[in-house]
DOTORLO-166295 format. One line per 4 residues: number of its first residue (from 1); for each residue x, y, z negated of N, C-alpha, C, CB. Coordinates in Angstrom, 3 decimals. Each point is the difference from the previous one (the first is absolute). Glycine has a CB too. Layout:
BEGIN
NUM) X:Y:Z:X:Y:Z:X:Y:Z:X:Y:Z  ...
//
This chain:
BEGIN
1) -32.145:53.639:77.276:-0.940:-1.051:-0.307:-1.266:0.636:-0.571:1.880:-1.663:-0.417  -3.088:1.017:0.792:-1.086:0.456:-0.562:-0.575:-0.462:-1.274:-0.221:0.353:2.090  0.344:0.687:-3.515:-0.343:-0.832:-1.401:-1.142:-0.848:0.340:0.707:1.835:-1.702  -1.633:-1.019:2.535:-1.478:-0.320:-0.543:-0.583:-1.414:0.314:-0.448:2.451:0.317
5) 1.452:-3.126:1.129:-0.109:-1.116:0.656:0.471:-1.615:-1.204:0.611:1.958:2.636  -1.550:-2.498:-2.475:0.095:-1.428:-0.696:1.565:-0.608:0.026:-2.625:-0.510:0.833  3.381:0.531:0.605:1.155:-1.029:-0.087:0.715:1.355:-1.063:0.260:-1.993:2.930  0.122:3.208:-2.483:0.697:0.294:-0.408:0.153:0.177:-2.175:-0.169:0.741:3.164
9) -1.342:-0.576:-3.066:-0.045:0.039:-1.617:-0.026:-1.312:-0.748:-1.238:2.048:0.269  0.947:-3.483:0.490:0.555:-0.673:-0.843:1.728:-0.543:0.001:-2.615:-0.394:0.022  3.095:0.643:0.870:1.387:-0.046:0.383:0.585:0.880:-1.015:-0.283:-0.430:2.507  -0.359:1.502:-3.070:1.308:0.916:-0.382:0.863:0.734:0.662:-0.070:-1.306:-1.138
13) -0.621:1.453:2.364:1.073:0.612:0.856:0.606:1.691:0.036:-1.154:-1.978:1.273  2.544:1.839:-0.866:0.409:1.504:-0.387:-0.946:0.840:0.886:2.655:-0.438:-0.554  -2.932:2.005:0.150:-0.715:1.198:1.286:0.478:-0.286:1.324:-0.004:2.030:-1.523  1.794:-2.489:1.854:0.345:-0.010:1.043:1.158:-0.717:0.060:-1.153:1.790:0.363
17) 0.765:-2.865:1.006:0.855:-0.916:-0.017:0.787:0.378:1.662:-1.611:-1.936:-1.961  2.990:1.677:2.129:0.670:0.570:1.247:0.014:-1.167:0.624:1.415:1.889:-0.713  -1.663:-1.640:1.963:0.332:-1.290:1.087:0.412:1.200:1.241:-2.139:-2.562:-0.752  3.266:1.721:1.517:0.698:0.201:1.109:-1.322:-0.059:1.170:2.609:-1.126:-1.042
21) -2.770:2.285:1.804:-0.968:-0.008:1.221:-0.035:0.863:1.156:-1.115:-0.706:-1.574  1.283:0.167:2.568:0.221:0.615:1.292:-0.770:0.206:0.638:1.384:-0.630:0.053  -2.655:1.267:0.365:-0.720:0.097:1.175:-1.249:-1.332:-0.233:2.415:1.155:1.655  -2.743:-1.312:-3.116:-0.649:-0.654:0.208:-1.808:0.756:-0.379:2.469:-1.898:-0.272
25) -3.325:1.146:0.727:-1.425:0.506:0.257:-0.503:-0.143:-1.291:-0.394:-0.640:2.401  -0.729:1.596:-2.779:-1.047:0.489:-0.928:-0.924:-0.654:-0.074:0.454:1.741:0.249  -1.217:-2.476:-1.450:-1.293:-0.038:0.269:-1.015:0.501:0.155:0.747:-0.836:-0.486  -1.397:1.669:1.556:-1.309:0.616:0.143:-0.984:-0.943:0.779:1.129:2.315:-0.046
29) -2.433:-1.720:-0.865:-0.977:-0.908:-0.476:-0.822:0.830:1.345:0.231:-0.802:-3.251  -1.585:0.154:4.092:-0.769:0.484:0.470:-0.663:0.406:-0.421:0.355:-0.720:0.921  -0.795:2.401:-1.049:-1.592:0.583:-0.685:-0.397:-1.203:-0.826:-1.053:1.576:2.134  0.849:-1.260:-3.027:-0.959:-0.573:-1.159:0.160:-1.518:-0.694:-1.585:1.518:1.312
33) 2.967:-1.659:-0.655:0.381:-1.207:0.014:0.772:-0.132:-1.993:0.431:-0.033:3.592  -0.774:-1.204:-3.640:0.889:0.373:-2.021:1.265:-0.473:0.356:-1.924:-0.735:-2.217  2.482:1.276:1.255:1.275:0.017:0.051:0.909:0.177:-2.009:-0.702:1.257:3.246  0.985:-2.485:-3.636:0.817:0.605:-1.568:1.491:-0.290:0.470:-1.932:-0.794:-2.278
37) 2.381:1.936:1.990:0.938:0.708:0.275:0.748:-0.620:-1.024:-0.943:2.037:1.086  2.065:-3.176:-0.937:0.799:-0.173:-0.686:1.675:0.614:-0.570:-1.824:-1.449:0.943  1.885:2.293:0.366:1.226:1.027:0.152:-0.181:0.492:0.970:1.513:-0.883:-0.948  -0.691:2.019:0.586:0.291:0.875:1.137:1.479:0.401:0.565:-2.090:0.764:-0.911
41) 1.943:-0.374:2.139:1.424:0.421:0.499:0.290:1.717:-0.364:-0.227:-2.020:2.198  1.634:2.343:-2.097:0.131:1.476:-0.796:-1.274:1.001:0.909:3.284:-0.182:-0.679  -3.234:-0.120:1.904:-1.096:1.019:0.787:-1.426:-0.156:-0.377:1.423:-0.077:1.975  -1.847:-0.751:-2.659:-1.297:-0.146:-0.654:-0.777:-1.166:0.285:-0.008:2.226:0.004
45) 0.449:-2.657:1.134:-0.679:-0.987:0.633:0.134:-1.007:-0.511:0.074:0.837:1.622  -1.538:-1.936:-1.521:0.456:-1.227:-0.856:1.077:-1.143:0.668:-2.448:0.349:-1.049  3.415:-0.866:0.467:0.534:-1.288:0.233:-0.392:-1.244:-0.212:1.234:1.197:-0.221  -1.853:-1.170:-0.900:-0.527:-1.419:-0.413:-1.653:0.119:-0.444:2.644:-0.728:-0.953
49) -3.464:0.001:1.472:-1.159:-0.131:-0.569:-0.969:-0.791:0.254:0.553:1.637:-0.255  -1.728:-1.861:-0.385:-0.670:-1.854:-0.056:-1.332:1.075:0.930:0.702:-2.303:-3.325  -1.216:1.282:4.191:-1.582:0.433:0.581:-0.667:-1.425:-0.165:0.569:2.064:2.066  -1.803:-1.793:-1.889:-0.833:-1.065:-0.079:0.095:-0.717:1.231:-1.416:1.093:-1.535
53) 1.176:-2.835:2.037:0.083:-0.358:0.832:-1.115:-1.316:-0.530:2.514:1.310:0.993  -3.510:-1.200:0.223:-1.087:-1.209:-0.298:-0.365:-0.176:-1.516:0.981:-1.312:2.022  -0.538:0.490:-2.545:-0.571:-0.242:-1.710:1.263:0.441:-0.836:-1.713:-2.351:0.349  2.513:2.774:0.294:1.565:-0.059:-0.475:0.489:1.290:0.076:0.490:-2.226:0.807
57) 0.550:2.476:-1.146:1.292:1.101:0.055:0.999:-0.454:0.787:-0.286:0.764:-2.164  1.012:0.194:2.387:1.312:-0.089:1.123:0.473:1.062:-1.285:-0.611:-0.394:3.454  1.792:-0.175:-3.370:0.962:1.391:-0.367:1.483:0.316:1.065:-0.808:-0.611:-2.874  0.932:1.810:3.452:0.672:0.561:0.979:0.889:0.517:-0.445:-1.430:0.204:1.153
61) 3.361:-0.407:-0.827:0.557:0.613:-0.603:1.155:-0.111:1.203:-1.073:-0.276:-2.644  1.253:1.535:2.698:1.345:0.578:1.306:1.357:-0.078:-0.656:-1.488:1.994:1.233  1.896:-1.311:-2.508:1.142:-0.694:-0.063:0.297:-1.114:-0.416:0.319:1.588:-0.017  0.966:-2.151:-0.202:0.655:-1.131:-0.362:0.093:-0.606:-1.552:1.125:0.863:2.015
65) -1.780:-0.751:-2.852:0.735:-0.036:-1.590:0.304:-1.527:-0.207:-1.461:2.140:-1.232  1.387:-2.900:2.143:1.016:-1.274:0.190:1.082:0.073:0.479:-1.452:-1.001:0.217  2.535:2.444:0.076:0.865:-0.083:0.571:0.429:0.623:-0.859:-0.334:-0.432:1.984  1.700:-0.053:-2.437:0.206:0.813:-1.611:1.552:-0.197:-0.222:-2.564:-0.665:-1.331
69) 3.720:1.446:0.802:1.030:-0.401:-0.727:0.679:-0.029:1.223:-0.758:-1.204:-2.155  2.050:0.685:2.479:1.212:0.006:1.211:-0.990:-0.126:1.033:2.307:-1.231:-0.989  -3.193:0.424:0.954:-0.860:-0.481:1.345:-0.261:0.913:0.612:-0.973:-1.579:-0.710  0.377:2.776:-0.375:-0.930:1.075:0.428:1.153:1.183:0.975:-1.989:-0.396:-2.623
73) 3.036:0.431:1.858:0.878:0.843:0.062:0.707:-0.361:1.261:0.042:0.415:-2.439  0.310:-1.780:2.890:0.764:-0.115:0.898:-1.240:-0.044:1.518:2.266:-1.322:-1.932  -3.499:1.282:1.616:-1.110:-0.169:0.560:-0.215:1.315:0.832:-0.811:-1.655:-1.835  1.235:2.502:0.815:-0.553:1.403:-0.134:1.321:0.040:1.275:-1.304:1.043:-3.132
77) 2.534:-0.933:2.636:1.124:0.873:0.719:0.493:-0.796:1.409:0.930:1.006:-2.535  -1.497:-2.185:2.553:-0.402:-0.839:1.225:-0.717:-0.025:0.740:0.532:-0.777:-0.789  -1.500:0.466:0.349:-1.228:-0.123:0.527:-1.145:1.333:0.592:0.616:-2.051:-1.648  -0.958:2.467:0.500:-0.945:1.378:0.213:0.742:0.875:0.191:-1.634:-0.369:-1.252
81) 3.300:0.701:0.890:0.523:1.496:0.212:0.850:-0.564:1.500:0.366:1.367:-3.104  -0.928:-2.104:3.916:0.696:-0.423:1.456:-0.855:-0.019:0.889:1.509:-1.298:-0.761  -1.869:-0.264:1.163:-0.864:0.542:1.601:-1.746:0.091:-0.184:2.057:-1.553:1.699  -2.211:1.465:-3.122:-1.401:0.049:-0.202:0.394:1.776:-0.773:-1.216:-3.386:-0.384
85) 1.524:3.770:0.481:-0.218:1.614:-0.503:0.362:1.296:1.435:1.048:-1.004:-3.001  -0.125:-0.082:3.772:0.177:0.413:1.294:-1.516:-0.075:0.931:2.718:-0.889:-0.343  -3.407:-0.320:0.562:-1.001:0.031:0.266:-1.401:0.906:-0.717:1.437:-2.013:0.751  -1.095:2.738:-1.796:-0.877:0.767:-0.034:0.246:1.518:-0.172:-0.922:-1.996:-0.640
89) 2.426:1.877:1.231:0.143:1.381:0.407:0.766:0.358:-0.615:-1.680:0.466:0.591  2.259:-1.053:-1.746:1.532:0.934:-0.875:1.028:0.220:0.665:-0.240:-0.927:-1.886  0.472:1.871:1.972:1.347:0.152:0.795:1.351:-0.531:-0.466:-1.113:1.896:0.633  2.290:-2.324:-0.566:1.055:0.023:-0.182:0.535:0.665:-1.393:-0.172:-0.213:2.444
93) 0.265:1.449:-2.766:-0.181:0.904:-0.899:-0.991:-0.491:-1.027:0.626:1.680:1.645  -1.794:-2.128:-1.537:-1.078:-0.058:-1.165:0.763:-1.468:-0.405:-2.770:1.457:0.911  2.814:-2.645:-0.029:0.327:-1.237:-0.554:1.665:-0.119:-1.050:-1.661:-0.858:2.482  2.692:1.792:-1.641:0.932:0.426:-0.919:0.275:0.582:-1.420:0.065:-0.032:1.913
97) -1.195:0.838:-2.005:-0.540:0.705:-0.876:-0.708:-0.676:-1.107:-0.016:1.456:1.711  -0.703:-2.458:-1.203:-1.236:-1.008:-1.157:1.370:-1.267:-0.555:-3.341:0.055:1.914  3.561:-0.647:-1.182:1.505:-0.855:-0.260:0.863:0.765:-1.071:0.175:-0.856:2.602  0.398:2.121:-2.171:0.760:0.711:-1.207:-0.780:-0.482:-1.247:0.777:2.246:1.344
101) -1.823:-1.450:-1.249:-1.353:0.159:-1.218:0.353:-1.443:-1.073:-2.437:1.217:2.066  1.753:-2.395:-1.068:-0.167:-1.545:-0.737:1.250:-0.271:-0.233:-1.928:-1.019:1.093  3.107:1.649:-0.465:1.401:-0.325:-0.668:0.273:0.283:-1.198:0.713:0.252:1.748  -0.879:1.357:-1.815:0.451:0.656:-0.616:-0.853:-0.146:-1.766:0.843:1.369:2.660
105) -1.975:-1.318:-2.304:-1.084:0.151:-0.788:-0.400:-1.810:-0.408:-0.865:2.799:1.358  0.732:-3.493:-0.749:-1.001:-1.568:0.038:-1.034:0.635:-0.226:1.216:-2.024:-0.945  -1.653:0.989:0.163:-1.905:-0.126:0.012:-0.188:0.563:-1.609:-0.678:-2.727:1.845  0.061:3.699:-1.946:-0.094:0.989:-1.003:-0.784:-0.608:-1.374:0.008:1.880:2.032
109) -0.900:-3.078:-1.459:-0.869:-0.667:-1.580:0.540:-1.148:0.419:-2.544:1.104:-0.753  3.748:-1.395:1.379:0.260:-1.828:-0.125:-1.439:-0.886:0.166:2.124:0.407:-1.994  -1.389:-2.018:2.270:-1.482:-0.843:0.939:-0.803:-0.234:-1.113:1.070:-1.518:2.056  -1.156:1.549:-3.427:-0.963:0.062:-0.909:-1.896:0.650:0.422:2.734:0.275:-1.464
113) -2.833:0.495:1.982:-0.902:0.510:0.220:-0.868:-0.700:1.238:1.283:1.908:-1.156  -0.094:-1.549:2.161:-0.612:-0.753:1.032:-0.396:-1.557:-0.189:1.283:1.666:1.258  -0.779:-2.453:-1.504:-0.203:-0.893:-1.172:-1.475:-0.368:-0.391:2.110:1.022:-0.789  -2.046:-0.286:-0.601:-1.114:0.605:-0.523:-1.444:-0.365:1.281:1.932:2.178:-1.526
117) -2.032:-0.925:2.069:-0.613:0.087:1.343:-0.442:-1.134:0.753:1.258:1.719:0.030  -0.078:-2.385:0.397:-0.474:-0.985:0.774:-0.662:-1.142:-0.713:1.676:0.704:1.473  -1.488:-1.269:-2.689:-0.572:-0.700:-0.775:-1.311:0.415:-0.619:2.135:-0.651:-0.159  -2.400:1.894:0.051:-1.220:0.750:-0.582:-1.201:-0.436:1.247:1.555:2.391:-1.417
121) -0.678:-1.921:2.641:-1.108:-0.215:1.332:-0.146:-1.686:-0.041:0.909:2.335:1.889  0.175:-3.127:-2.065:-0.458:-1.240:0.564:-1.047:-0.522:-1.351:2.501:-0.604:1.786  -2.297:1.275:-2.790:-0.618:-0.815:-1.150:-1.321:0.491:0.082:1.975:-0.304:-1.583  -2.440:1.229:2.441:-1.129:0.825:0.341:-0.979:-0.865:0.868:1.457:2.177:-0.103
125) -0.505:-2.302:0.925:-0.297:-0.790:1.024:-0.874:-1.501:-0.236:2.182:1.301:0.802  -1.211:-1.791:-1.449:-0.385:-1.568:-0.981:-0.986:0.358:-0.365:1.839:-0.960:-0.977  -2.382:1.434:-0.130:-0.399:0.387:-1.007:-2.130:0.228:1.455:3.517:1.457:-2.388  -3.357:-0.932:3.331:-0.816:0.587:0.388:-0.394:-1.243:0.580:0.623:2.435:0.053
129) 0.745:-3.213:0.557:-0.899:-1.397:0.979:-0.568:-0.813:-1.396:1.966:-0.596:2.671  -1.415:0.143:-3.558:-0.561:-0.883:-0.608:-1.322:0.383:-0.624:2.175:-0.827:-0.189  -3.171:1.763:0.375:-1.014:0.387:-0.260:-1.172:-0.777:0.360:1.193:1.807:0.022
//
Protein backbone atom coordinates (compact mmCIF):
# COMPACT_ATOMS: atom_id res chain seq x y z
CA UNK A 1 0.00 0.00 0.00
CA UNK A 2 1.08 3.44 -0.69
CA UNK A 3 1.52 5.69 2.81
CA UNK A 4 1.62 8.77 0.90
CA UNK A 5 -1.89 8.23 -0.98
CA UNK A 6 -5.10 9.88 0.74
CA UNK A 7 -7.40 6.52 0.91
CA UNK A 8 -4.73 4.71 2.33
CA UNK A 9 -3.63 7.25 5.18
CA UNK A 10 -6.90 7.99 6.28
CA UNK A 11 -7.96 4.32 6.49
CA UNK A 12 -5.07 3.33 8.57
CA UNK A 13 -4.17 0.92 6.41
CA UNK A 14 -1.56 -1.88 7.05
CA UNK A 15 2.02 -1.45 4.43
CA UNK A 16 0.52 -4.66 2.99
CA UNK A 17 -2.58 -6.14 2.50
CA UNK A 18 -2.76 -9.97 0.69
CA UNK A 19 -5.34 -10.70 -1.84
CA UNK A 20 -5.56 -13.98 -3.90
CA UNK A 21 -4.56 -13.09 -7.82
CA UNK A 22 -4.17 -14.84 -10.93
CA UNK A 23 -3.14 -13.31 -14.10
CA UNK A 24 -4.69 -10.33 -13.43
CA UNK A 25 -3.62 -6.82 -15.32
CA UNK A 26 -1.58 -3.69 -14.04
CA UNK A 27 -2.39 -0.33 -14.15
CA UNK A 28 -0.22 1.51 -16.68
CA UNK A 29 -0.87 4.95 -17.27
CA UNK A 30 -0.14 6.55 -20.89
CA UNK A 31 3.05 8.94 -20.96
CA UNK A 32 2.26 11.68 -18.80
CA UNK A 33 -0.83 10.49 -17.84
CA UNK A 34 -1.45 10.95 -13.52
CA UNK A 35 -1.76 8.31 -11.84
CA UNK A 36 -1.95 7.99 -7.39
CA UNK A 37 -0.92 4.90 -6.82
CA UNK A 38 -3.00 3.40 -4.23
CA UNK A 39 -1.14 -0.10 -4.10
CA UNK A 40 0.93 -2.06 -5.54
CA UNK A 41 1.38 -5.64 -6.69
CA UNK A 42 4.69 -7.60 -5.27
CA UNK A 43 6.32 -6.87 -8.96
CA UNK A 44 5.93 -3.16 -8.50
CA UNK A 45 3.27 -2.48 -10.60
CA UNK A 46 0.31 -0.58 -9.52
CA UNK A 47 -3.01 -2.49 -8.63
CA UNK A 48 -5.11 0.06 -7.42
CA UNK A 49 -5.22 3.69 -8.29
CA UNK A 50 -7.54 6.97 -8.75
CA UNK A 51 -6.87 9.14 -12.28
CA UNK A 52 -8.62 12.09 -13.10
CA UNK A 53 -11.72 11.76 -15.29
CA UNK A 54 -13.66 15.00 -16.69
CA UNK A 55 -14.28 17.04 -13.33
CA UNK A 56 -13.95 13.82 -11.39
CA UNK A 57 -11.76 10.81 -10.32
CA UNK A 58 -12.11 7.19 -11.16
CA UNK A 59 -10.44 5.01 -8.85
CA UNK A 60 -9.12 1.58 -10.55
CA UNK A 61 -8.62 -1.41 -8.66
CA UNK A 62 -7.69 -5.12 -10.13
CA UNK A 63 -7.95 -7.03 -7.18
CA UNK A 64 -10.90 -8.17 -5.21
CA UNK A 65 -10.89 -6.79 -1.44
CA UNK A 66 -14.69 -7.56 -1.53
CA UNK A 67 -13.93 -11.09 -1.72
CA UNK A 68 -12.90 -12.04 1.67
CA UNK A 69 -13.08 -14.95 4.44
CA UNK A 70 -14.48 -18.75 3.15
CA UNK A 71 -15.77 -16.83 0.05
CA UNK A 72 -12.37 -15.79 -0.82
CA UNK A 73 -10.86 -19.10 -0.05
CA UNK A 74 -13.30 -21.35 -1.63
CA UNK A 75 -13.25 -18.67 -4.60
CA UNK A 76 -9.66 -18.92 -4.69
CA UNK A 77 -9.42 -23.02 -4.74
CA UNK A 78 -12.47 -23.00 -7.17
CA UNK A 79 -12.59 -20.55 -9.00
CA UNK A 80 -9.12 -18.81 -9.84
CA UNK A 81 -6.92 -22.02 -8.95
CA UNK A 82 -9.28 -23.95 -11.93
CA UNK A 83 -10.38 -22.90 -15.31
CA UNK A 84 -9.58 -19.24 -14.90
CA UNK A 85 -5.80 -19.98 -13.90
CA UNK A 86 -5.89 -22.70 -16.62
CA UNK A 87 -6.83 -20.05 -19.05
CA UNK A 88 -3.94 -18.09 -18.30
CA UNK A 89 -1.62 -20.65 -18.54
CA UNK A 90 -1.00 -22.46 -15.06
CA UNK A 91 -0.32 -25.65 -15.59
CA UNK A 92 -1.70 -28.53 -13.62
CA UNK A 93 1.34 -28.53 -11.24
CA UNK A 94 1.14 -24.63 -10.48
CA UNK A 95 -2.83 -24.89 -9.70
CA UNK A 96 -2.01 -28.03 -7.37
CA UNK A 97 0.58 -26.29 -5.85
CA UNK A 98 -1.40 -22.71 -5.05
CA UNK A 99 -4.52 -24.99 -3.60
CA UNK A 100 -1.91 -26.85 -1.26
CA UNK A 101 -0.64 -23.18 -0.32
CA UNK A 102 -4.53 -21.63 0.54
CA UNK A 103 -5.04 -25.03 2.25
CA UNK A 104 -2.37 -25.35 4.01
CA UNK A 105 -1.55 -21.77 4.87
CA UNK A 106 -5.33 -19.67 4.35
CA UNK A 107 -5.20 -16.13 4.02
CA UNK A 108 -2.22 -14.82 6.00
CA UNK A 109 -3.92 -11.16 7.41
CA UNK A 110 -7.55 -12.69 7.55
CA UNK A 111 -10.68 -10.55 5.69
CA UNK A 112 -10.07 -7.61 8.12
CA UNK A 113 -7.90 -5.76 5.81
CA UNK A 114 -9.38 -6.47 2.76
CA UNK A 115 -12.31 -5.18 4.43
CA UNK A 116 -10.66 -2.23 5.53
CA UNK A 117 -9.82 -1.59 1.72
CA UNK A 118 -12.85 -2.00 0.21
CA UNK A 119 -14.67 0.39 2.48
CA UNK A 120 -11.71 2.95 2.45
CA UNK A 121 -12.20 2.92 -1.59
CA UNK A 122 -15.96 3.07 -1.46
CA UNK A 123 -15.91 5.80 1.26
CA UNK A 124 -13.45 7.56 -1.19
CA UNK A 125 -15.52 7.22 -3.68
CA UNK A 126 -18.70 8.84 -1.82
CA UNK A 127 -16.87 11.26 -0.36
CA UNK A 128 -15.52 12.54 -4.08
CA UNK A 129 -19.18 12.34 -5.81
CA UNK A 130 -20.79 14.33 -3.21
CA UNK A 131 -18.52 17.29 -3.96
Amino acid sequence: MNPENEIVREAKLPSTIYQIMTGGGSLIPDPGQPLDVVGWFPNGTAAIGIVPYGNGKIVLSNPHPNITGETARRWAVDGVLGDYARRWGWTEKMITEGRKLIQTEGEPDDPEPDWALAKAMLSYAYEQASR
